[in-house]
N, C-alpha and C positions, 0 to 999 in steps of 0.2 A: 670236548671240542678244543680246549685250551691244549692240551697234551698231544693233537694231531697238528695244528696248526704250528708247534713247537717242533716236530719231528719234521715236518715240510721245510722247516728254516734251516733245520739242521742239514737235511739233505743239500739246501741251496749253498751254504756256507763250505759245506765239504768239495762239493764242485767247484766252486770258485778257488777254493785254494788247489784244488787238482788242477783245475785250469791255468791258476800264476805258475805252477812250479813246470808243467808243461812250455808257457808261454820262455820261462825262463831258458830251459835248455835248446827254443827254437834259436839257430843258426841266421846270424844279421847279416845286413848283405858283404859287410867285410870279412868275412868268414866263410863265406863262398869263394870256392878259388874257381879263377875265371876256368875252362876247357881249353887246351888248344886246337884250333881244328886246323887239320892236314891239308893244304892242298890238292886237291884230287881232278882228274879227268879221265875217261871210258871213251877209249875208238870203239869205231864198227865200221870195218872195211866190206862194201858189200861189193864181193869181182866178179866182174861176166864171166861167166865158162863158157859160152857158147863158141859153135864150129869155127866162125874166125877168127879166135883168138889165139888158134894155134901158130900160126907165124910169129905171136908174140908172148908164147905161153912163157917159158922161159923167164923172160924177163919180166913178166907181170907178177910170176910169183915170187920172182929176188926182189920185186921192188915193196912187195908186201914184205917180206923177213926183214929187209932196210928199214922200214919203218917202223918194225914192232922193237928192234934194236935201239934205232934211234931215239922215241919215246925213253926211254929208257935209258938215254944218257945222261949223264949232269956235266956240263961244260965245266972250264975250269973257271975257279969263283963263283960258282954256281951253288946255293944252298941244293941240299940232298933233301928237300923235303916236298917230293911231289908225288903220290901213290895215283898209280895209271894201271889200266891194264888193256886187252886189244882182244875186239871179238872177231872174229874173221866169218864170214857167211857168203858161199858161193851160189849162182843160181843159172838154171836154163830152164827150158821147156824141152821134152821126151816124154811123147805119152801123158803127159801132163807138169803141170808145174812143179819144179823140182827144188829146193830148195837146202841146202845143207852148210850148217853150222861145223866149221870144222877147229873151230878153237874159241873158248868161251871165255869170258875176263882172265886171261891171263896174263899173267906179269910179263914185264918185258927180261926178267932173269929165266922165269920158266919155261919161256918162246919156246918150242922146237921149229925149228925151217920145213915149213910147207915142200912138199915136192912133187913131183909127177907120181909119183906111187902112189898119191891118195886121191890125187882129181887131175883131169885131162879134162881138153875142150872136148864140146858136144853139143847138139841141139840149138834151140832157136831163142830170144831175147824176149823174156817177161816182163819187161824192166820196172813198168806200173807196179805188177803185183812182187817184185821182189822190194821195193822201196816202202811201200803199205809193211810187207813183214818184217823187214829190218827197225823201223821206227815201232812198231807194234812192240816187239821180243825189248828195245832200249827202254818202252814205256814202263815193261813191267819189270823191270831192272831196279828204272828210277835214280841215275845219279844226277848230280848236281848240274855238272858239265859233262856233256858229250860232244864227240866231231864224230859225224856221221859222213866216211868218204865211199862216193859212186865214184867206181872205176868200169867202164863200159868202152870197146870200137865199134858199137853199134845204136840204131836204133831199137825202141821198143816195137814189135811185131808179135807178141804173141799172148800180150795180158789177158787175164778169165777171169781173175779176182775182183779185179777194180779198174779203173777209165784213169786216166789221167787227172782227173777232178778228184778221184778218191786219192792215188800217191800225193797230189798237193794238198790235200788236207790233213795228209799225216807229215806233209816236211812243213804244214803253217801246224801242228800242233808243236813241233821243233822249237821252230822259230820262237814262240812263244814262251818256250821255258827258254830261252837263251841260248838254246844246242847249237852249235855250228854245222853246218851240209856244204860241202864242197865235190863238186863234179868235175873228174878229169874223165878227158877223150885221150885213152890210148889209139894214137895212130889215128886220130881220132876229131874234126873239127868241124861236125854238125852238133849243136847245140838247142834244136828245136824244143827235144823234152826236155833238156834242163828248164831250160825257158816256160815252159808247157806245166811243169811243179812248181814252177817256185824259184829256180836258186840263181840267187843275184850272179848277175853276170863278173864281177868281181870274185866271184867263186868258182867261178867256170877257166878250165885251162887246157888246149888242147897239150896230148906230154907226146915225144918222139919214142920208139922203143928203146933210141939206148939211151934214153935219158929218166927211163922211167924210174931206177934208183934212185937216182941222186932228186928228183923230185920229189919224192917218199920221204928220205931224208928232211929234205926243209921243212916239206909240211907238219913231218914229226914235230921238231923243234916248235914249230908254230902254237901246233898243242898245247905241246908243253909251256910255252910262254899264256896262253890261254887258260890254263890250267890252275896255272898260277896265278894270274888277275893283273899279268902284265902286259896283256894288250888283249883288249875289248872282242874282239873279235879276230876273223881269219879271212885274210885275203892274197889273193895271189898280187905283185906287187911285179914292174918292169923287167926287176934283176930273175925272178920265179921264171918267166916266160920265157924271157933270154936263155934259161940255162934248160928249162923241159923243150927248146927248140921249137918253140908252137909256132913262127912264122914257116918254118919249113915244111910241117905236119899241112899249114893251111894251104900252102903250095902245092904239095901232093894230093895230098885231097881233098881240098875245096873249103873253102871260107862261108860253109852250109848256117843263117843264120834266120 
């Protein structure tokens, strides 16, 4: 009894010293070197394709290649340290809901310019069920910060997926994690369904079409300061409206609110 009760100590004794000399080479927290983390933010431009957008297909799709550019500048004095990249997702209804990804986290070096040889207008305005799959596709992404940009000249007419209750509750699951949603009317100054989702009206802009570059533009930058944790959020701001010509836009076609 004496000689097993001796061999249990000895076992206790030998793990205790296995355990000090373990304990020894565990790493204190000054010896931990901190991570640096990167900066980052993820567009997802989702652009009407539908039939009337052909008067302004043109320059809907320069104003998308503007902004995947622009992302992708560093101003001068600007730290280089912000990693972005741009998912572009077109939509209509033909026969059914159509929906197509035609450039997936890409960098803004690897951009190639969208053009009429890969999508032309057609068919009719889903806009519910494209906004459900756009926030859906960024869910299971999962970056930190996203800007989720509607660019639409139309109303929604032909959702199956989901009601207007269902796209607001995927731009309040947005919201929530902090993502940004901003709604531009190309040609464009009915605002009901943004309204209708969700997205503060400080997010809502109607753009002219030859202003729809240079709008793309700013909003880029916007990102990018977003991105960075230099300003809290994204809003269209006096000088933004002034220059996408949205009093003009509302002249032409109506101050629909």
């Amino acid at each position: 009894m004496k000689k097993t009760v001796l061999t249990v100590t000895g076992v206790i004794a030998a793990a205790t010293l296995a355990f000090g000399a373990n304990a020894k080479t565990k790493p204190t927290p000054e010896m931990i070197a901190d991570t640096p983390t990167m900066n980052a933010v993820s567009s997802y431009i989702l652009l009407d394709r539908t039939g009337s957008m052909s008067d302004i297909w043109d320059e809907a799709l320069g104003s998308v290649n503007a902004y995947a550019a622009a992302v992708g500048k560093v101003e001068d004095g600007e730290a280089d340290d912000l990693e972005t990249t741009v998912t572009l997702a077109v939509f209509d209804h033909q026969e059914g809901f159509q929906y197509d990804v035609l450039r997936k986290d890409v960098t803004p070096e690897a951009w190639s310019n969208v053009t009429n040889d890969e999508v032309s207008p057609r068919g009719m305005t889903p806009l519910f069920d494209a906004i459900n799959r756009t926030i859906t596709m960024a869910e299971a992404d999962n970056p930190e910060k996203a800007v989720i940009v509607i660019m639409t000249d139309g109303q929604e007419n032909s959702s199956r997926e989901v009601t207007y209750q269902g796209a607001k509750a995927a731009l309040d699951r947005a919201e929530q994690r902090g993502w940004e949603v901003v709604f531009l009317g190309a040609e464009f100054a009915n605002f009901g369904d943004a309204d209708a989702v969700g997205v503060d009206r400080s997010k809502q802009m109607a753009v002219s079409s030859g202003s729809l570059a240079v709008t793309q533009e700013r909003l880029a930058k916007k990102a990018r300061d977003y991105g960075k944790g230099e300003e809290a959020e994204i809003v269209f701001d006096a000088e933004d409206r002034a220059m996408a010509e949205e009093e003009d836009v509302k002249e032409r076609k109506g101050p629909n609110r």
